[in-house]
C-alpha positions, 0 to 999 in steps of 0.5 A: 577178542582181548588185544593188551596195549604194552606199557612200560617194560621192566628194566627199560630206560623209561623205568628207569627214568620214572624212579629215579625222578619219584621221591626217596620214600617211594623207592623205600617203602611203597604204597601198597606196604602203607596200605596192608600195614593199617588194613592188617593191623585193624581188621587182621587181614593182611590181603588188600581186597578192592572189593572193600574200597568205599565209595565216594560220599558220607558211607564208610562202613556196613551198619553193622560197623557204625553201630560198634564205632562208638563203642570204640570212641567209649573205650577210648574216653574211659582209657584217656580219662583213667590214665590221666587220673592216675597220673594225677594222683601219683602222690598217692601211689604210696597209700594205694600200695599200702592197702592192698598190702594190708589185705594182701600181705604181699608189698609189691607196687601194684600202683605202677602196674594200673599205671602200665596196664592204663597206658598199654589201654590208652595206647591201644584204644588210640591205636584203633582210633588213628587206623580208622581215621587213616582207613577212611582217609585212604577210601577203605571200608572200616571193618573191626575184627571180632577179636579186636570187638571183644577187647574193646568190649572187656576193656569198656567193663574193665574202665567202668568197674574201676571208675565206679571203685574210684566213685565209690571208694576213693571219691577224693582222687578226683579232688586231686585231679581238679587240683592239677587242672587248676596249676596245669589248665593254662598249659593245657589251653596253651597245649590245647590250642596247638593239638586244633592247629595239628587237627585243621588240616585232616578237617579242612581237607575232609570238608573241602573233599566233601564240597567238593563231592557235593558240587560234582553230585549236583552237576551229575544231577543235571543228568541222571533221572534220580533226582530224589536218590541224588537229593538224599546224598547230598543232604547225608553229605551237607550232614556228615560235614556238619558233623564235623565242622560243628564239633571242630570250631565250637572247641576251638571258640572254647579254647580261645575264650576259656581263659576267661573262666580259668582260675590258678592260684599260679597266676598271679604278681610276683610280689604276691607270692607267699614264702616258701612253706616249711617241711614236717619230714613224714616218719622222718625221711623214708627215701633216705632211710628205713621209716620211723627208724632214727636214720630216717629222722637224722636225714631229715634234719639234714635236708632242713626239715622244720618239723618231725612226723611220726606215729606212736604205738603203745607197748604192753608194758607201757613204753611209747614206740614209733611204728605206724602199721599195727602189725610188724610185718612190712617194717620188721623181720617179725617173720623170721622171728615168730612168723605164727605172731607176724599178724599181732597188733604190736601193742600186744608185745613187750618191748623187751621183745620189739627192742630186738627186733630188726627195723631197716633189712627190708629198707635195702631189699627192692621188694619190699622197696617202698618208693619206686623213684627211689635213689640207690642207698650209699654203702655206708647208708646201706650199712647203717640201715640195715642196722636199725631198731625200733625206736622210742618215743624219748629218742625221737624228742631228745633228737627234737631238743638237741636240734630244736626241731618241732615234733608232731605225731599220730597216737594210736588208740591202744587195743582192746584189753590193753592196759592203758586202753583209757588212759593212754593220753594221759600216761603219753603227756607225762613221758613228754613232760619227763623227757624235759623237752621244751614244750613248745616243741610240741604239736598236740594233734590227738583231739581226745581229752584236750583240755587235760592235755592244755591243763597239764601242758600248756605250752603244747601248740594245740594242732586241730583238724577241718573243724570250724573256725568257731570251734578251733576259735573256742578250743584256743587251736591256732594251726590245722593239719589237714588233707590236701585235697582240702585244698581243692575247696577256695584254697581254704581262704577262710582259715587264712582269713582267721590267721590260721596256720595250716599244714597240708599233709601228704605233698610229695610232688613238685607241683602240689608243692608249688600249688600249695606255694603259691596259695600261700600254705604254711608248712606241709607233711612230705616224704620227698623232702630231699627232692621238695627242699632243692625247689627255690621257685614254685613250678608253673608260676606266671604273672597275669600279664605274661600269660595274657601275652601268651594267650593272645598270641597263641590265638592269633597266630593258630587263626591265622594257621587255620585259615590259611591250612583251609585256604590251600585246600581249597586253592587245590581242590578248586584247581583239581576242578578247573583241569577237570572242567576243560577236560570235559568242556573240550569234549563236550564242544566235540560232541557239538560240533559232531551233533551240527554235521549230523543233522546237516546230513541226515544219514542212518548208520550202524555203528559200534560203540567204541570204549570208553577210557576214564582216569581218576574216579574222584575227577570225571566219575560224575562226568560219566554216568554211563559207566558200569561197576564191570570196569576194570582198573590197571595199576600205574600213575595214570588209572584207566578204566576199560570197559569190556565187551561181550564176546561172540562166539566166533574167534578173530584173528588177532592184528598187530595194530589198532584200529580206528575209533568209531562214534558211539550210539550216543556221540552221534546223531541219528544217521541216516544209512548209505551203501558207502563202505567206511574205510578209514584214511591214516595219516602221518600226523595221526600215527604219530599221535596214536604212537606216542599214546600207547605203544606198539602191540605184542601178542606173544610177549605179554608186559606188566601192567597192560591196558586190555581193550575188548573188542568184538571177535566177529565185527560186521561192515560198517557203512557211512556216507559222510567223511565227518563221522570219521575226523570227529572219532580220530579227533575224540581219541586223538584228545585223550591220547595226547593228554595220555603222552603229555603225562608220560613225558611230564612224569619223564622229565 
């Protein structure tokens, strides 16, 4: 028969008490929400089973979930590392958007869109990897749903295919993120060291958790007859902490000495710091203005730009024009005008034709927009935009004269049956000569047919490329125009060595700027000239001696935080086993002292075993061995576990009071049985007690909450012959009913 002990009734002063003395965020949002909020979102089921709690020990999942556990790891990796390469190579967006322009006809920021569709893939994977962490913190099996299985799955398919595009295609990206792993690796050992200090206290306490385990397994060891089972869990237990140990310190030992390998061309004396490097305005200033338009070029003069950059076309007739694509679609309304010749090579138009056409409307239109940070046009710039045509390459270099810029450009090859198709460097050099420009204006950077150009102009500056210092020794080249990415490759010391001058093309951030700074460069190619022009300071620029004061800084104090998080855990835990110890220790000293008057009075007695009442399962589950998984847990601060008994046939009339505990099979000693009837004696002194424990039954009025003991319907009558049988089961229940009210009354005040 089931007899239901009352707890606390809802609404009682008791209740009251208990909330308001509980903490603001308990009152706000429970438990059981925290619970089913990151079991719902990893495993799409948004009904807490206790049935899939784990137990204690290395296991936290079915085979079948360790398996596709690194899958998610994988994804997770691939995510991290595509995002951060994109990220890096944001001075390349411009180029990325350009190509799939050309290909398909349609301009749109498609580089932003891999940005976003990156991030959304890293946010997810990370997402999965904090659920489960938070699962296994919290004891729950891990279990993925099959639709969270399939994303990770296409997402690892989708992250290699784009890696091998990268590998394949576009190998000098990872050149660019080398390069900000050398201006940004002080930071992010700095960075690095604080993410370990955050991560030592879910470690610590894992491993302090798991010591734990291992010493509670062992002193149950002591009683179970499984010595070989218990010997393999302790081994998975010493293995699960080394896996995570090991990997924890051996990264925090390579943070703390991995500034000993770290070289930043950032880091260095003050005094040591080059000049600021100069600014060739590529296609003039293409935030500011319609590119290759002279709008374009006069806003970069006025933002300081040391040098002009453009890409020279020839027309049909013979008239040298600026436009860099080979069609006229992205930069011209050719569409509107003869959409069927949209796809022509411009070379192939007159420029009585390209003269009219209009070279700035789709500067102001946010489709065709070509950098997404840009700032809004003023309505007079707007205005004067949308005005703009194509122009020549004589307006380009009488600006250059007047303004005493230098002028550096690309000439495309004209196409085939072109009239100068074989002559165009020549008939170029001449209208140059013709405009009466101060040949030392001009950076010659073509390499075709140099020494006619150096014959006939020989005050050009002769601009070369990554050649060979002998080659540019012997071809008289004092200045290189090259990627920079080139950077990437000793800083290009060599050149530097050979009094080369070099200019980087193309650098629009600020920190390639900066790393470009502080490696002593000459002058770049950008087109974020109104942004780069403001920097009077490189970014990221430390001297040695500041950086060392940093880095041991940061190492003392993180290995001091590190060993005190670890020493709280394992001050708590070792108190937790104290408590637990002189609970059992208490218990064990009654089981001896009832085992000392059973073999005094050698007596055989039937008694029914009484139930057993256990508390947490991580303190004294190890304590007993005996119990079986049919417990059942009552919810509340103080978790009880009953176990039930079988039921007999006949039915009892069920009594308003408890009766008195009787020694179980394996508390007491053999006794040897006697006709006297055993009837319990109550005092004043064990009422009280047994009051203060658990309070009076109701029947009628079940409660929240109630702790069931079962009890046996039809119980026959026990005999004892010794008055101590009966003062050692009063004083067992006695124990646990005063610990039971102790933790009433200190949750109560």
């Amino acid at each position: 028969m089931l007899k239901k002990a009352n707890r606390i009734e809802p609404g009682s002063q008791q209740e009251r008490s208990l909330k308001k003395h509980n903490p603001w965020i308990i009152c706000t949002c429970s438990r059981q929400c925290y619970i089913t909020l990151i079991t719902g979102c990893y495993t799409c089921e948004w009904q807490i089973k206790q049935e899939k709690k784990s137990r204690p020990g290395p296991c936290c999942c079915s085979w079948k979930e360790k398996i596709f556990f690194p899958f998610l790891i994988i994804s997770f990796l691939l995510s991290v590392v595509l995002l951060f390469v994109w990220i890096e190579t944001s001075n390349e967006y411009f180029g990325f958007d350009w190509v799939i322009f050309l290909g398909t006809g349609y301009w749109f920021f498609w580089s932003i869109v891999l940005l976003s569709l990156f991030g959304i893939l890293s946010a997810y994977s990370s997402l999965l990897v904090v659920l489960a962490f938070l699962l296994v913190w919290e004891g729950y099996e891990l279990y993925l749903h099959w639709c969270h299985k399939i994303l990770i799955l296409l997402m690892i398919l989708l992250c290699s295919f784009v890696l091998w595009i990268l590998c394949q295609l576009w190998q000098e990206r990872w050149l660019t993120a080398g390069l900000s792993l050398q201006i940004f690796a002080p930071y992010m050992h700095l960075s690095g060291i604080t993410v370990m200090v955050i991560l030592s206290w879910p470690v610590a306490f894992y491993l302090i958790h798991l010591e734990e385990e291992v010493r509670m397994r062992r002193y149950k060891m002591t009683y179970d007859r499984e010595t070989a089972k218990g010997c393999n869990i302790l081994t998975k237990l010493r293995a699960l902490q080394v896996a995570i140990g090991l990997p924890f310190f051996l990264i925090l030992l390579c943070l703390y000495i991995v500034p000993l390998g770290i070289h930043s061309p950032c880091i260095q004396e003050e005094d040591k710091l080059g000049p600021k490097p100069d600014f060739f305005g590529h296609r003039g200033a293409p935030m500011l203005g319609p590119e290759n338009t002279m709008m374009s070029f006069e806003k970069a003069v006025e933002q300081g730009a040391y040098g002009l950059e453009s890409d020279v076309q020839l027309s049909y007739d013979q008239v040298p024009f600026l436009m860099h694509d080979n069609d006229l679609r992205r930069t011209t309304n050719i569409r509107n005008v003869q959409p069927n010749a949209s796809i022509t090579h411009s070379s192939f138009f007159l420029w009585s034709f390209l003269s009219t056409l209009n070279a700035g409307k789709w500067f102001v239109q946010s489709r065709f927009k070509p950098f997404y940070h840009m700032k809004p046009l003023s309505r007079a710039d707007r205005e004067k935009a949308e005005n703009q045509r194509i122009p020549k390459l004589t307006d380009l270099l009488e600006l250059a004269q007047k303004e005493k810029k230098f002028v550096i450009f690309d000439l495309n090859t004209p196409p085939r049956k072109h009239p100068l198709r074989h002559t165009y460097i020549r008939h170029v050099v001449s209208v140059i000569l013709a405009s009466k420009i101060e040949q030392h204006l001009i950076f010659w950077l073509p390499s075709f047919d140099r020494q006619y150009v150096q014959s006939r102009a020989p005050g050009f500056q002769q601009v070369g490329q990554l050649f060979s210092i002998e080659r540019l020794t012997k071809e008289n080249i004092s200045r290189i125009n090259v990627d920079y990415k080139r950077l990437f490759y000793k800083g290009l010391k060599d050149y530097k060595a050979a009094n080369i001058n070099i200019n980087l093309y193309i650098v629009n951030e600020p920190w390639l700027y900066s790393l470009a700074w502080c490696s002593r460069i000459h002058s770049v190619t950008t087109d974020n000239i109104q942004t780069l022009s403001q920097l009077n300071h490189p970014y990221f620029f430390m001297t040695p001696g500041y950086y060392m004061f940093m880095w041991l800084l940061m190492d003392s104090v993180s290995a001091v935080l590190i060993f005190a998080i670890f020493y709280f855990h394992w001050w708590r835990e070792s108190k937790k086993e104290m408590f637990n110890n002189s609970i059992h220790t208490d218990l064990r000293s009654l089981s001896l002292q009832q085992r000392e008057h059973g073999s005094q009075d050698s007596t055989n007695l039937p008694i029914k075993p009484s139930f057993r009442v256990l508390g947490n399962p991580w303190a004294l589950s190890a304590f007993y061995p005996t119990l079986t998984k049919s417990t059942k847990k009552q919810p509340g601060s103080c978790h009880f576990l009953v176990v039930p008994k079988k039921k007999s046939s006949e039915p009892e009339q069920v009594k308003e009071t408890i009766k008195p505990l009787r020694p179980s099979k394996d508390d007491v000693g053999q006794p040897s049985p006697t006709k006297k009837t055993f009837e319990p004696t109550w005092d004043a002194p064990r009422e009280a007690t047994l009051e203060t424990a658990l309070p009076s039954l109701k029947v009628n009025k079940p409660t929240i909450s109630s702790l069931e003991i079962a009890q046996s319907e039809t119980e026959p009558e026990k005999t004892s012959t010794f008055e101590s049988s009966q003062q050692y089961s009063f004083s067992v229940f006695s124990t646990i009913s005063s610990m039971f009210s102790y933790e009433l009354t200190s949750k109560k005040n």
